[in-house]
N, C-alpha and C positions, 0 to 999 in steps of 0.2 A: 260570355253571355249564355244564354239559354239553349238550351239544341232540343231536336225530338219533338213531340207533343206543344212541350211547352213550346219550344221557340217558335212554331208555328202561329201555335194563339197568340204569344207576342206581336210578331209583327203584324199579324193580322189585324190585334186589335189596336195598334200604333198607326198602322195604313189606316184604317178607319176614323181614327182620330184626326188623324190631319185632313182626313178628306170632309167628315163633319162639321169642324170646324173652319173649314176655308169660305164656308157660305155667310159666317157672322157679319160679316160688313160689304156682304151687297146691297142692302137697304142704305147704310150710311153714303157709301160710295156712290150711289145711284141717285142719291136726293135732290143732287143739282138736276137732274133729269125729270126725277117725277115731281118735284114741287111745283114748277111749271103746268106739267103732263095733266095733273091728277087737281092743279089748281087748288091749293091746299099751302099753310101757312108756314113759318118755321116751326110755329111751338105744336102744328098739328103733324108735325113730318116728326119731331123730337118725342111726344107720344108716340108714334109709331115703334118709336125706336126705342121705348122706354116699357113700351107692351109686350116686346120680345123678347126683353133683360127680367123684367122683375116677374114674369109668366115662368121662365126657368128658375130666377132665383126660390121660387116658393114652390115649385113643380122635385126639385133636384132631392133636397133636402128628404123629402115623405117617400119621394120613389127608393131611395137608397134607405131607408129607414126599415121599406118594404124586402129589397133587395138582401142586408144583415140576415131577417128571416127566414126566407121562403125564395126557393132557385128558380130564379125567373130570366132566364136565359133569352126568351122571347122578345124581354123588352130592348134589348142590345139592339135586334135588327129590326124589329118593328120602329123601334125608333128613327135608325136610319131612313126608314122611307120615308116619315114625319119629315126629317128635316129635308128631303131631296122634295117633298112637294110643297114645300113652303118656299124653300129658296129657288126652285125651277116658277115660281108662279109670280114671284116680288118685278120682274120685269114687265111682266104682263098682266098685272092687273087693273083691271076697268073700271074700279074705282076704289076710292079712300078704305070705303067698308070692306070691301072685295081685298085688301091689301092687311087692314088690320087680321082681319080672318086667316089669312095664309102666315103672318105672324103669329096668331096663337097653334097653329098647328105645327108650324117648323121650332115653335120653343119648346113646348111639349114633346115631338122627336127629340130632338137634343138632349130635351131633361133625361128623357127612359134613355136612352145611350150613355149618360154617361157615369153616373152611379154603377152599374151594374159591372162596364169596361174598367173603368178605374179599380173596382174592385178582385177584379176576375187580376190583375194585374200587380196589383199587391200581394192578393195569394203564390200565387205561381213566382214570385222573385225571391220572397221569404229573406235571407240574408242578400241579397241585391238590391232589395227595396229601392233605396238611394237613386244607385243605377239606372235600374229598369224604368223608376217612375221618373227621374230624370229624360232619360229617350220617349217614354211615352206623350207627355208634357208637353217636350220639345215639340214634337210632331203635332200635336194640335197649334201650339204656336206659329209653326212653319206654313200650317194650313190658314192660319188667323193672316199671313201673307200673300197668299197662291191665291184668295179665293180675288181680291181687287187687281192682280198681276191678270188673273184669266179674263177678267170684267174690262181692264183698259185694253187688252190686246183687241178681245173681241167686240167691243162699244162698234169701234167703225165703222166696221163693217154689219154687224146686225144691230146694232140699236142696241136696246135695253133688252129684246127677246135675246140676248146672248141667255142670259139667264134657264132659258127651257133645256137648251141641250147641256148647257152647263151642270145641270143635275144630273146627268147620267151616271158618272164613275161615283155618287151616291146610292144610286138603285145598284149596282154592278158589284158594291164591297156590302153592303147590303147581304146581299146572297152570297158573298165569302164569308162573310161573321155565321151566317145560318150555317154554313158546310162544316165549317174551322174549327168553330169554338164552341165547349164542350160546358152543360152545367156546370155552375160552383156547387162546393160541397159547403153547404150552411152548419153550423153546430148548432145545438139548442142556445135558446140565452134565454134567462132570465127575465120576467118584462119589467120587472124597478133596474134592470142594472143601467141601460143607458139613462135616465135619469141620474142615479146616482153618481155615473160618472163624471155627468154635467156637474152636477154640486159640488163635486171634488176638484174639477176643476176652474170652475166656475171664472174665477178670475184671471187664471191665464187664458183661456179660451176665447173669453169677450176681449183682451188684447187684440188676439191672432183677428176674432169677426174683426175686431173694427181696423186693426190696421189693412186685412186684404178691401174690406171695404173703401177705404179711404184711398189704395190703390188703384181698386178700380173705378172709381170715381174720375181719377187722371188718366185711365187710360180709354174709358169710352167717353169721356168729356174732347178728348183730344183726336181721338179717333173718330168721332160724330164730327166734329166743327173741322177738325183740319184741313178736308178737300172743300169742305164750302168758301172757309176765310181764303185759301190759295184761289180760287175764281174769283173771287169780291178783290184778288189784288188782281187779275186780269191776266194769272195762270190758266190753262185748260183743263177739263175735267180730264182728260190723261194723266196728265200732270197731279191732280190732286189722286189718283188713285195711282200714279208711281211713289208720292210722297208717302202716304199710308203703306204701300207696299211695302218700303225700304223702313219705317217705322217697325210694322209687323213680324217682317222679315229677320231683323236681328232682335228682335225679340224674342224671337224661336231661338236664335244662339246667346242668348243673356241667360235665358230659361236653363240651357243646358251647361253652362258653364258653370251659373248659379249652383244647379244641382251637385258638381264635381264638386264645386269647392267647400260647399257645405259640408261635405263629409270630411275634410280637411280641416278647414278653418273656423265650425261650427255656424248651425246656422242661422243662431240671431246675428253674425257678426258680419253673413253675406244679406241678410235681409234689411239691415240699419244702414249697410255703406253702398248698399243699391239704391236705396228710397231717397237717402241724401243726394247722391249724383244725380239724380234724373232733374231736379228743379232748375238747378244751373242749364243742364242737357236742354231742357224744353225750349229755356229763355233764347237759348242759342238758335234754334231751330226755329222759334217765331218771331225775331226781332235781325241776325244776322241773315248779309246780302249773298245773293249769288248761291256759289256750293255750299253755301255752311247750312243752308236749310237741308239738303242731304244730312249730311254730316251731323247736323243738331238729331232730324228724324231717326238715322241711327242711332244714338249716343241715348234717346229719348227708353227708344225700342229695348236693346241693350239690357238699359240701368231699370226701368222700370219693371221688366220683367222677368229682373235677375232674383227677387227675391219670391219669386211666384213658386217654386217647388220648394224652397227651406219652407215657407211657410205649411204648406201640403205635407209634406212627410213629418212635421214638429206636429201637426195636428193628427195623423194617422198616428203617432208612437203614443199621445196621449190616450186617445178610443181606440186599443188594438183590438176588441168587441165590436166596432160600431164603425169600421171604415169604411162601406158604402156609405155611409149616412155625415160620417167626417168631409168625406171627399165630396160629396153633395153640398154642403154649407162652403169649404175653402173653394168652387172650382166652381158651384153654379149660385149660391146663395149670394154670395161677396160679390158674383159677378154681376147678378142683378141688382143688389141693392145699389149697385151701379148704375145701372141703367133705369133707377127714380130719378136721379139728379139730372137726369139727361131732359126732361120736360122743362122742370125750374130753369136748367141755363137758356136752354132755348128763350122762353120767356125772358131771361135777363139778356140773352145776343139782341134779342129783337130791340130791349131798349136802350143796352148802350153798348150794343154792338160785340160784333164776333171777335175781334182782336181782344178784348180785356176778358170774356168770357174763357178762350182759350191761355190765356196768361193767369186766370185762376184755376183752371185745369189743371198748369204744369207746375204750379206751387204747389200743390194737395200733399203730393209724396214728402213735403218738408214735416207735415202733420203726421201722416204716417210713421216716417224715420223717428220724430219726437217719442212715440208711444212706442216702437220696438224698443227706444234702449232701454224703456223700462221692463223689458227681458231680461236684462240679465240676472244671470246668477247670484243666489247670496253669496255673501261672502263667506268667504271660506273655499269655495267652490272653484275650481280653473277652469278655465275657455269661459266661453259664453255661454 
């Protein structure tokens, strides 16, 4: 891997990654808590949570666009404290307004963080790409686990203020990323080229949007509803925030496995037979008794977010011009177009309930898998 210079920024900005992103699903995991707390509805707790997804999806995309340009190194760690006072404040807020507001603030850190990290990260791998963004990836994945792992340990005992100190080691790697890591070196570009790129690629591109989208749609569809439906069967909200852990959890090791094998076995071929597995994976997890909702929650984790770096890296080889602004669309756009659908289901949980809601969550990746095989190569062409 990397030594020197580089492997410092490396894992500095991998450590930051997963610590960024470990705050995504304390509002979800917390809802059983504050819907009550805050007196506030399903479909007004699923905007909540749909404010936070589509405020980065549209934030992501124009910062890294910005980022291609002009070395803005600032927005790395400025961002991080965005997200460390949005997610230290989602425990404690004194009302609905008070809570959408620390929402726009922690989506907006996240946006400026991760355009600029993911890019800085591409640079410095060059022929390791694969690799590197692989580990990178992973570790926000890992953090997409850690953050409801930290939230059920410490509920008990503090309440929902878990939340306040819980943002520390954000402010803390915050000022590592300022010490660490060093401007990118921007080249000039052109201002029609990423345009044209889009046109040249046009159609395999709107694939890659709609399939990550369609992805993410199963996975914060699943990830929003799973600790609520686990309460409504007369689990504990521990319990739904071990469920999501162990979901999120090997989903950071799907991500990285995904990534090896891509470079092996090509990777529409890990993005199609990831997206397939996961539907069966889900049914298991929300219909089978006892252990197998572990076991489902893993397999979910796994498979749906095996094909999350083939897709990132097929979309970065496409724009090798324009990969902040690539990485922006597959990692934050896709993820909030995501997080629209999360309002509509809410509204459809309310009317015929959290079980068939979440059972249209974990079919989605069947729609996805459909639209990657339409990946493959012409004929003539070997692998995928």
């Amino acid at each position: 891997m990397l030594s020197g210079r580089e492997g410092r920024t490396f894992w500095t900005l991998s450590l930051a990654h997963m610590i960024n992103d470990s705050y995504v699903f304390f509002l979800p995991t917390l809802l059983p808590l504050l819907i009550p707390s805050l007196d506030i509805s399903l479909t007004a707790a699923g905007l909540a949570v749909g404010l936070y997804q589509v405020i980065g999806a549209l934030a992501q995309p124009f910062l890294g666009h910005l980022a291609d340009r002009y070395s803005l190194r600032w927005m790395s760690f400025v961002g991080l404290v965005g997200t460390a006072i949005g997610a230290g404040g989602v425990g404690v807020a004194p009302s609905y307004w008070a809570l959408l507001l620390l929402m726009i603030v922690g989506a907006v850190g996240t946006s400026a963080y991760h355009p600029v990290a993911t890019a800085t990260i591409s640079d410095i791998a060059r022929a390791r790409r694969g690799q590197a963004m692989s580990i990178y990836i992973t570790a926000g994945n890992v953090g997409l686990a850690v953050g409801p792992a930290a939230l059920g340990l410490g509920l008990p005992i503090w309440g929902p203020a878990i939340t306040v100190p819980l943002a520390l080691p954000c402010l803390l790697i915050a000022l590592a990323v300022y010490v660490v890591v060093p401007p990118r070196v921007v080249r000039g570009r052109g201002p029609g080229s990423f345009g044209a790129t889009i046109v040249k690629h046009r159609v395999t591109l709107g694939k890659l949007l709609g399939i990550a989208t369609l992805r993410s749609w199963a996975n914060v569809g699943l990830g929003t509803f799973l600790p609520l439906l686990l309460v409504e069967r007369g689990l504990s909200v521990e319990d739904g925030a071990t469920a999501l852990t162990v979901l999120l959890l090997f989903g950071g090791i799907g991500g990285l496995v995904g990534g090896f094998l891509s470079d092996r076995v090509g990777r529409d071929a890990v993005i199609v037979t990831s997206l397939l597995l996961s539907a069966p994976a889900g049914w298991l997890m929300l219909h089978a008794p006892g252990i197998w909702l572990w076991i489902g929650a893993a397999l979910v984790g796994f498979t749906l977010n095996g094909a999350l770096l083939a897709l990132t890296v097929r979309a970065q080889e496409l724009m090798p011009d324009s990969v902040a602004m690539v990485s922006g669309l597959m990692l934050g756009f896709t993820v909030g177009m995501g997080g629209l659908a999360v309002p509509p289901l809410a509204a459809l949980a309310e009317w015929v309930g959290l079980a068939t809601v979440a059972d249209i969550s974990a079919a989605l990746p069947l729609l996805a898998g459909a639209l990657a095989f339409t990946l493959r190569r012409p004929a003539g062409q070997t692998g995928w």
